[in-house]
C-alpha positions as CSV (number, residue, x, y, z in Angstrom):
1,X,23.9,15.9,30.4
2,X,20.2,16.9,29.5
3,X,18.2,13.6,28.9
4,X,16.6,12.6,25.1
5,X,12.9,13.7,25.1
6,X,10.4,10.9,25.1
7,X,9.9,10.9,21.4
8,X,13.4,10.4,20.9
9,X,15.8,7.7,20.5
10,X,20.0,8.2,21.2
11,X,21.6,5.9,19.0
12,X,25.4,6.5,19.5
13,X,25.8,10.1,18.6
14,X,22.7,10.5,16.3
15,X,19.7,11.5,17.8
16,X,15.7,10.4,17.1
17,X,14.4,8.5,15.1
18,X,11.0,9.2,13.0
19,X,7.8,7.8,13.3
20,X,8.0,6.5,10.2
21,X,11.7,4.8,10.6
22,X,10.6,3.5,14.2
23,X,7.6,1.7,13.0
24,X,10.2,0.4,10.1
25,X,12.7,-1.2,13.1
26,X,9.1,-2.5,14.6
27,X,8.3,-4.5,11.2
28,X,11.9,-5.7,11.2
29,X,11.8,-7.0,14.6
30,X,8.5,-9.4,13.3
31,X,8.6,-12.6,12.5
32,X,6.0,-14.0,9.5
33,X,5.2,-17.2,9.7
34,X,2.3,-19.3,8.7
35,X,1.4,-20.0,12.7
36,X,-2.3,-17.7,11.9
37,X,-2.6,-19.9,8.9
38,X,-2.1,-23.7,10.8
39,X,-4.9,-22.0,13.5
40,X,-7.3,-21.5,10.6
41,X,-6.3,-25.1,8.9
42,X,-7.0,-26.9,12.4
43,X,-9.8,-25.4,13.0
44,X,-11.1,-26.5,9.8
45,X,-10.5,-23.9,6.9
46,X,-9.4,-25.0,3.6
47,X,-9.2,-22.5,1.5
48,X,-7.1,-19.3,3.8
49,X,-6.7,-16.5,2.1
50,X,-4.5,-13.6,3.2
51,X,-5.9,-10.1,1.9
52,X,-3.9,-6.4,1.6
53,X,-3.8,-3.8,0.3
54,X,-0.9,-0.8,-0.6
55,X,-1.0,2.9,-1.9
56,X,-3.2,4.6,0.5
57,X,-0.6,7.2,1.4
58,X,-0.5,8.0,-2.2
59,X,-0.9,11.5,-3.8
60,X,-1.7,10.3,-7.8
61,X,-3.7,6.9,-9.0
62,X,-5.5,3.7,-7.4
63,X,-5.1,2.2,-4.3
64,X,-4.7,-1.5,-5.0
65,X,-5.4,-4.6,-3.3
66,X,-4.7,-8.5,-3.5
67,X,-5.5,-11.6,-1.7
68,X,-3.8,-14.9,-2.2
69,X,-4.5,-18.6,-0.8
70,X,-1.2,-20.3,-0.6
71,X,-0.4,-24.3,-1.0
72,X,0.1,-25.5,2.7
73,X,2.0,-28.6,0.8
74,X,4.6,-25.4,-0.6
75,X,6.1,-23.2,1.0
76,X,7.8,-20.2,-0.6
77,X,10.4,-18.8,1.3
78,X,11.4,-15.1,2.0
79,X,8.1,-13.9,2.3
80,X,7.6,-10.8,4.5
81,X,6.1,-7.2,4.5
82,X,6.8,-6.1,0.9
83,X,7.8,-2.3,2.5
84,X,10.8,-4.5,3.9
85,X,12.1,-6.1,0.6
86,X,14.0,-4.2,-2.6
87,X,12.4,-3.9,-6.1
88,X,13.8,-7.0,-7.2
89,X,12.8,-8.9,-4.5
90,X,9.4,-8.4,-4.7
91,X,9.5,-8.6,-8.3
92,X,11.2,-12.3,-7.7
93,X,8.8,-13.0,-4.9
94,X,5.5,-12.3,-6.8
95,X,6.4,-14.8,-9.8
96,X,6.8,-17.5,-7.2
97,X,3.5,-16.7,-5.5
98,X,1.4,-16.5,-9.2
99,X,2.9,-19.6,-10.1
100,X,2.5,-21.8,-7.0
101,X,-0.2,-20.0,-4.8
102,X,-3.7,-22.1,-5.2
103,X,-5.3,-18.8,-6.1
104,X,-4.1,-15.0,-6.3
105,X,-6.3,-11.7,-7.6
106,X,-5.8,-8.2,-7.3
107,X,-8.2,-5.2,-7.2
108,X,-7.6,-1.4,-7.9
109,X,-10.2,1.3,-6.9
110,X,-9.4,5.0,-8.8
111,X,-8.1,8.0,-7.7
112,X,-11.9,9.3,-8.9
113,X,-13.8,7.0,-6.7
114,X,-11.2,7.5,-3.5
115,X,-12.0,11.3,-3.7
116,X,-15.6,10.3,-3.7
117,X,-15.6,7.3,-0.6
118,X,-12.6,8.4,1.1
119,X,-9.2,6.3,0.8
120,X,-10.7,4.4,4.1
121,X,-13.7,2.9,2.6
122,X,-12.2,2.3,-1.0
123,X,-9.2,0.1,0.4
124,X,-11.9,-1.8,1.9
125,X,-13.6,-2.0,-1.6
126,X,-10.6,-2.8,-3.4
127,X,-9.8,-6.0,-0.6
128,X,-12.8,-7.0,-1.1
129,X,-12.9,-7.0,-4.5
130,X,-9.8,-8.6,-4.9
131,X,-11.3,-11.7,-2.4
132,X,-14.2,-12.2,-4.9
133,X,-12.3,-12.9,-7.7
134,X,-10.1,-16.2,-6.1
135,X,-11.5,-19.1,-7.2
136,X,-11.4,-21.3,-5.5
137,X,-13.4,-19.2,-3.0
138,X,-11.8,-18.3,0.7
139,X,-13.2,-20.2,3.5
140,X,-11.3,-18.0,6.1
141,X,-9.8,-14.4,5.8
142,X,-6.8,-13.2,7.1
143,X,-7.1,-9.4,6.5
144,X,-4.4,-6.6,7.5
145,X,-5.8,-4.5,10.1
146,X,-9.5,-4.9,9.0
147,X,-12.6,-6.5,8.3
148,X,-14.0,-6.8,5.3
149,X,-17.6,-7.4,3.8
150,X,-17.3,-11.0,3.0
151,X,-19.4,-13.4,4.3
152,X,-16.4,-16.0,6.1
153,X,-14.7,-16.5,9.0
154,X,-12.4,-13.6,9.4
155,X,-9.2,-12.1,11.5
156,X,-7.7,-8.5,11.7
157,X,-4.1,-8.8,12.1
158,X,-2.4,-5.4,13.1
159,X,0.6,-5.6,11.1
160,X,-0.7,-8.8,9.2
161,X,1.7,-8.2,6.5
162,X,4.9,-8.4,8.8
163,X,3.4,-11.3,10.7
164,X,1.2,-13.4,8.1
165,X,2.8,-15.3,5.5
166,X,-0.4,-15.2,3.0
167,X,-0.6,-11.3,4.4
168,X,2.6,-10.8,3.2
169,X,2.1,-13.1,0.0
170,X,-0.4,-10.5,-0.6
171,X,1.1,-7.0,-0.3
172,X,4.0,-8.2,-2.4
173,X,1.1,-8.9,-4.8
174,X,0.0,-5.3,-4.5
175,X,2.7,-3.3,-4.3
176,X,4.1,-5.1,-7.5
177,X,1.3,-4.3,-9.3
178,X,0.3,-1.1,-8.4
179,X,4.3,-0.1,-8.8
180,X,3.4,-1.7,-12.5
181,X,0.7,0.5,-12.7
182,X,2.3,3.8,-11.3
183,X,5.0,3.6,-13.6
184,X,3.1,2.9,-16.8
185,X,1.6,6.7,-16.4
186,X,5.0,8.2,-15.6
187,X,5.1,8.1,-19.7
188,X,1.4,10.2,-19.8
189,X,3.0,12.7,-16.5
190,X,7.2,13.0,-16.6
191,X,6.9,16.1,-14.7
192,X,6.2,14.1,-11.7
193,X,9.1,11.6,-11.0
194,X,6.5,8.9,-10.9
195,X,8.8,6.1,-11.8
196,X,11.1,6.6,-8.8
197,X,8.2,8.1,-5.9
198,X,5.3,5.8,-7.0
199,X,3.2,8.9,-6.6
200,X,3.8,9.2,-2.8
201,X,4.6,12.8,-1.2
202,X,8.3,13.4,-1.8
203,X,10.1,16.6,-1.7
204,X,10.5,16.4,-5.4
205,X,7.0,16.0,-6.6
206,X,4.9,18.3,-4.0
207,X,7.3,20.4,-5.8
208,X,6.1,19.2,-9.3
209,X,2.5,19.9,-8.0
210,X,3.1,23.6,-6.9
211,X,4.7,24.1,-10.4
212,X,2.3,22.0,-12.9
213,X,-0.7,21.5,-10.9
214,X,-1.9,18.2,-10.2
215,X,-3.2,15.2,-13.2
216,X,-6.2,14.4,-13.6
217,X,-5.2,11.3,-12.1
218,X,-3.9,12.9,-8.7
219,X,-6.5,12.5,-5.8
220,X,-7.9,15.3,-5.0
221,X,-9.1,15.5,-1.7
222,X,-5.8,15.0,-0.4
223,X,-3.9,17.9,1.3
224,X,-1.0,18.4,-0.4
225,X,-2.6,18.0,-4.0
226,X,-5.9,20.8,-3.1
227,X,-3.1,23.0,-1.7
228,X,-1.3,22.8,-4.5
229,X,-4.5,23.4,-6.7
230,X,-4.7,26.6,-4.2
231,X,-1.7,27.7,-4.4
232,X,-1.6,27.7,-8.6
233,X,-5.2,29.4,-8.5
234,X,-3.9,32.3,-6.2
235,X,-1.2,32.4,-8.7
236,X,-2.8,32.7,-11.9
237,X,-5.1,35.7,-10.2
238,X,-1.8,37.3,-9.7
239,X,-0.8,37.4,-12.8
240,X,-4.3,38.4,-14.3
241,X,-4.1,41.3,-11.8
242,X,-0.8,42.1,-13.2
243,X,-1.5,41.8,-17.2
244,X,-4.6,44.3,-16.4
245,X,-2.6,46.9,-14.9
């Protein structure tokens, strides 16, 4: 019997599993807890605030971020990586955390201005943005997998959101309202599926790009939405080539 290869993973009679669903059974395996959180009290923080950010694998609209302090003296239960809870979930989740976090924001940064920083630096922007508007202000960051330009005590945490409580506090923050936003332009752009893909790269709406061209509000300097812009130009010269013969 011929032996998986390395990037693949027998589970009874189904081979492999992606990248993407392996990193999934990673985050699942992760506990959150607020042990980053007590380090940062003890060492004398007050105000902790856990900072993230969703929608940078996004083809159409912002990227969005949120930060969120949470009440040592109340915890709220359930909170983990919002790419591991359902709709409802988070939607339940985020009303807790509005209405008993000490302080919450959010941020969003355009599809216009990604095109123009890249979708590195404007996730940075929009954390950062998001931490200047808590009130009271952060005395200690606890960022997903960066560091931002804020003048506190910091720490990265490579999958913060699965492993920080305020991390995750924070994503679910994000994710619900960027999904809010996402779906209030599926009214303005049907032809996408916006409501149900959140403008991320499905089957169904690269499709939608090749066949409408991208919105005004897709990003542009991403792959699949220039190709697509390509791809309809080369199209269109076609047909003028054809109605001048």
């Amino acid at each position: 019997m011929s032996r998986p290869a390395q990037n693949e993973e027998v589970i009874g009679s189904h081979p492999t599993l992606s990248a993407s669903a392996l990193k999934l059974r990673l985050l699942k395996s992760l506990k959150c807890t607020t042990s980053f959180e007590k380090e940062a009290w003890q060492g004398g923080a007050r105000f902790v605030a856990g900072v993230d950010e969703v929608g940078r694998g996004s083809l159409f609209g912002c990227v969005a971020a949120a930060a969120c302090i949470l009440n040592p003296a109340d915890r709220i239960r359930g909170l983990r990586d919002s790419k591991l809870l359902t709709a409802d979930e988070r939607e339940k989740l985020a009303a807790r955390i509005r209405q008993r976090a000490i302080a919450w924001a959010v941020a969003e940064i355009d599809a216009a201005r990604i095109d123009q920083v890249n979708i590195y630096q404007a996730s940075l922007l929009a954390m950062k943005m998001a931490v200047e508007r808590l009130d009271p202000r952060p005395d200690f960051l606890l960022v997903d997998a960066a560091t931002l330009d804020f003048d506190c005590s910091q720490r990265k945490i490579i999958h913060g959101d699965a492993l920080s409580a305020s991390i995750a506090a924070a994503s679910i923050l994000a994710k619900v309202h960027r999904d809010a936003i996402v779906r209030a332009w599926d009214v303005i752009y049907p032809q996408y599926g916006l409501a149900s893909n959140k403008g991320y790269s499905t089957p169904g709406h690269k499709l939608a790009l090749l066949r409408y061209g991208p919105s005004p509000m897709h990003r542009q300097s991403y792959a699949p939405v220039a190709c697509s812009c390509d791809d309809l130009q080369q199209e269109l010269e076609f047909v003028n080539e054809e109605s001048e013969c």
